[in-house]
N, C-alpha and C positions, 0 to 999 in steps of 0.2 A: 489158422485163425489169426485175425489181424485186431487192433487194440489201439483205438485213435484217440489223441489227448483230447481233454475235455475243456472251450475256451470259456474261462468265467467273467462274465461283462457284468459292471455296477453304472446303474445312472446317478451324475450327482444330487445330492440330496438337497432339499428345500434351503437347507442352511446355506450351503456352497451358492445357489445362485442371490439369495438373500445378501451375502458377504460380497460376492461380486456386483448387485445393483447400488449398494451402497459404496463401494470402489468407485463405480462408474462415477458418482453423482458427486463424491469428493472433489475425485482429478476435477470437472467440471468448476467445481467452485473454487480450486485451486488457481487453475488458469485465468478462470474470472477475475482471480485478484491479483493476479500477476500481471494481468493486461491492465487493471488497473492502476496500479501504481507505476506503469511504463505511461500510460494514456489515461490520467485521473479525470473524472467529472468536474465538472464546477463545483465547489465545494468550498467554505469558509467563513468565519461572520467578514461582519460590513467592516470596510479600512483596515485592514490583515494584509500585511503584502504577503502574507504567505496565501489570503484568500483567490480562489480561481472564480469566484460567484462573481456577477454584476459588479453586486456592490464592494467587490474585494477591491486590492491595490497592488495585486502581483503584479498588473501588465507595466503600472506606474515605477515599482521595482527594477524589473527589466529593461525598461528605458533607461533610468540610472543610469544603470551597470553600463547600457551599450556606450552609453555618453563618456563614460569613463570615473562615475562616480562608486566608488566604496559603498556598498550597500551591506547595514549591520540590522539584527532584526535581535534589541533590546526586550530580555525577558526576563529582567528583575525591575520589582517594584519599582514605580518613578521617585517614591517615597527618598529614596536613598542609593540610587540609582550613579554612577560616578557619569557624566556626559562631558565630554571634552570640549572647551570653549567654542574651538574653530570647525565645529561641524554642524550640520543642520539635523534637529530633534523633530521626527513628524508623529501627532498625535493628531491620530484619525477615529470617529464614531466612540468617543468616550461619552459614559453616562454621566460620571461624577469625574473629580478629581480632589483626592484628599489635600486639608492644605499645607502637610509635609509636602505630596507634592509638586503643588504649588511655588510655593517657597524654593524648592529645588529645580525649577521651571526657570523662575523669577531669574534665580543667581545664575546662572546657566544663560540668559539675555543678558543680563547685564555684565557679564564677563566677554561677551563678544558673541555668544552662540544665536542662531539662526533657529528659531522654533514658529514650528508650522501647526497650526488647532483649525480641524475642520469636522463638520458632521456629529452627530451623538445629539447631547442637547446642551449647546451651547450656556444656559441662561445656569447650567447646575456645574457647568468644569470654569468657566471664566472667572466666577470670581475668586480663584484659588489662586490665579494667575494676577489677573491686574484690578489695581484697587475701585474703579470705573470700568467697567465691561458696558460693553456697547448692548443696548437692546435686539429684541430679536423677533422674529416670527417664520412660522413655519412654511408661509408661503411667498417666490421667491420668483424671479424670472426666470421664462426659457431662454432668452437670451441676452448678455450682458455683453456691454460693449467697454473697451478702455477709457480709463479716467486719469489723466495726469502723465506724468514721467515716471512710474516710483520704478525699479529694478525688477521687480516681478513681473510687468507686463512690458517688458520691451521685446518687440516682436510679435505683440501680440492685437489682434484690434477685436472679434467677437470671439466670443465664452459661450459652447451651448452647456446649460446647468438642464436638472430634472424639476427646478422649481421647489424645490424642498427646503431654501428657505431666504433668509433676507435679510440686514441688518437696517432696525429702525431708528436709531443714531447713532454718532460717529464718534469713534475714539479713534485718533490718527490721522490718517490721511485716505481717503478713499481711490484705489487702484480701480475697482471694475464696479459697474453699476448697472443695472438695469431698471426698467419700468417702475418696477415694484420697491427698490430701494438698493442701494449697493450690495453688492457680492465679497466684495475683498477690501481692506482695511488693513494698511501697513501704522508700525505701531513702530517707533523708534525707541527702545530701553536701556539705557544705559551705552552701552557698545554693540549691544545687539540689537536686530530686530524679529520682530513677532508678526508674524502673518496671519490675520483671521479666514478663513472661508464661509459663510454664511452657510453654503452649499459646497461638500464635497463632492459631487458627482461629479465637477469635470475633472479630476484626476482618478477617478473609480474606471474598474475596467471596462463599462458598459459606453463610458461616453469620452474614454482619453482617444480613440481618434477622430472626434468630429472637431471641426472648424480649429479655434487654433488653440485648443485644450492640451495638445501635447509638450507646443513651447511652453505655455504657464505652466505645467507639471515641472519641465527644466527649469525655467524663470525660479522655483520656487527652492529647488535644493541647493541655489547661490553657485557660485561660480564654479568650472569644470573641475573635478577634482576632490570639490567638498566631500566629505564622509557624510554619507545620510542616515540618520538612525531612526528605523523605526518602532517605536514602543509598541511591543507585542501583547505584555503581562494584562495590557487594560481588555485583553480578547480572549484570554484565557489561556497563554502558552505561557507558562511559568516553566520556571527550571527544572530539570529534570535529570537527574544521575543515576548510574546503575541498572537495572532491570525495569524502571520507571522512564527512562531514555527511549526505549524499546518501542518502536510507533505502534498503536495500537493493530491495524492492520497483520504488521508480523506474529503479534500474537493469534490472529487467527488462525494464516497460514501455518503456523507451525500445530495448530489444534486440528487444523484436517489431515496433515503430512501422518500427525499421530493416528489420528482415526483412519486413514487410509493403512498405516502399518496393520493396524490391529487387526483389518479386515483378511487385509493378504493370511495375516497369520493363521487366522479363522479358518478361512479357505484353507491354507496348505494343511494346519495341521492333522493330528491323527483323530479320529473322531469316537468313540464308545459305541459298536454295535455287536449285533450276531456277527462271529466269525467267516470269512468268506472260504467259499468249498476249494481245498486244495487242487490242484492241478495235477493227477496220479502221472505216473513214471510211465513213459513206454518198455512197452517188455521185451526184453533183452532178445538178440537176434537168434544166439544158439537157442533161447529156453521157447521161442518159437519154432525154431527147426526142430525139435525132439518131442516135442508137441505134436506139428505136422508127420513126423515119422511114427509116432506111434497111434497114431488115429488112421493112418497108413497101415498098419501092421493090422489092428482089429477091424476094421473093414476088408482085410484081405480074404479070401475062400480057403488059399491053401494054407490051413493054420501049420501045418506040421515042417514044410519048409521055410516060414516066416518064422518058427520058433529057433530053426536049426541056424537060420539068418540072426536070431538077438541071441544065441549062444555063442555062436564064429565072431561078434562084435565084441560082445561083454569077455570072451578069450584073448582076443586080442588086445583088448584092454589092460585085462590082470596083467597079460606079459612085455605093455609096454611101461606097467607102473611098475614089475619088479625089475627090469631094465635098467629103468631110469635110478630107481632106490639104491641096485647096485653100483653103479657109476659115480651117482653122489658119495656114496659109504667109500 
């Protein structure tokens, strides 16, 4: 008689592939955001040099730097803000400007500093700034051509702009002009000066390399070297310390990493059902041989010498157990 083990197969259960489609589609959103913060979209408000959008000012950034300029990206209030005399302050796409700071703008020119306003809506930040602000409208030339000597456009002869806006009188001296009425207005204050842009777009990322928008971009952060500072807090990157630090992004990532643990867990662990059928023992080889020998014996004809045969065994038996018991004793 032979006795084959029995193999016990489970298929996993609705949960296990549940916990693994939800695995799949984490890693997936995982990766997603890993490639994204290696290879980001365009993304950012208008005049942000941290922005990668059209309308941002990172590519403007970048030029800086390669030029050899110090690029800071200010993100405390302008209100109260410390700016160092000898560097150039760029305020790009503001709405308003409070006139703390203003006032701190003001002293800031007139200690020697380099302050650049362009974009947002001019008519509601200028006069925080200068006591006479130059008028304004929202529509503007596609292309301006140089006006004068002033420092900002040397090197420079057209300006393509998006037309977004104009200045309708002059405070200062007019550097760039076109059809519709000047673009740039240099403003001599104190020891420093103030640069207007009617239209920021030719330093925005969409239109710094057409025609000769890349040198006025240089032209405007003053001479090689200058520290350029970009005021952030007006776009909404205020300071941030501690677990507020944390870019929003990594809080994701780490919200899937977690939901991806949980699933594996799900998956691995132990689950609450009907017990599964043990796997019996195979039977032993003598308790099979003595088995086969005596199903041997009762199927045998000649009972009376098979019996004479399990008497000659079981004899020899007793005398090789009292053998051995003596030997031991």
């Amino acid at each position: 008689m032979s006795v084959g083990a029995v193999a016990v197969t489970s298929r996993p259960s609705w949960k296990a592939w549940a916990a693994a489609a939800v695995a799949v589609v984490l890693v997936f959103f995982t990766l997603g955001l890993i490639a994204d913060a290696f290879a980001p979209a365009p993304e950012g408000p208008a005049g942000s040099s941290y922005a990668t959008s059209p309308a941002g000012a990172a590519a403007w950034a970048e030029l800086l730097t390669r030029a050899g300029h110090p690029v800071l990206a200010l993100r405390r209030p302008l209100d109260d803000a410390a700016l160092p005399p000898g560097s150039t302050v760029v305020v790009l796409g503001a709405d308003s400007l409070s006139s703390a700071a203003g006032r701190n703008l003001d002293r800031f020119a007139v200690a020697g500093g380099r302050l650049v306003i362009g974009g947002g809506n001019p008519p509601a930040t200028l006069p925080a700034v200068l006591p006479k602000p130059p008028g304004w409208t929202g529509s503007g030339s596609i292309v301006v051509r140089r006006v004068g000597l002033a420092p900002a456009v040397a090197g420079v002869t057209v300006v393509r702009t998006a037309g977004d806006g104009a200045w309708t009188s002059v405070t200062g001296t007019v550097a760039l002009s076109g059809a519709r009425g000047p673009e740039l207005l240099a403003v001599n204050v104190g020891r420093g000066q103030i640069d207007l842009l009617a239209d920021a777009t030719p330093v925005e990322n969409r239109l710094l390399a057409s025609a000769d928008n890349a040198q006025l971009a240089l032209n405007l952060a003053g001479p090689r070297g200058t520290p350029v500072i970009f005021a952030e807090a007006l776009h909404g990157y205020g300071e941030a310390t501690g677990l507020a630090a944390i870019p929003g992004r990594w809080w994701v990532v780490f919200a899937l990493l977690c939901l991806s643990w949980a699933a594996w867990a799900l998956a691995r662990g132990r689950r609450i059902g009907p017990p599964e059928q043990p796997v019996p023992e195979p039977v032993p080889p003598r308790s099979a041989y003595v088995e086969a020998l005596a199903g041997a014996t009762v199927r045998g004809r000649d009972r009376s010498s098979q019996a004479e045969l399990v008497r000659e065994a079981a004899a020899r038996r007793e005398a090789y157990v009292k053998g051995r018991f003596r030997s031991e004793s």
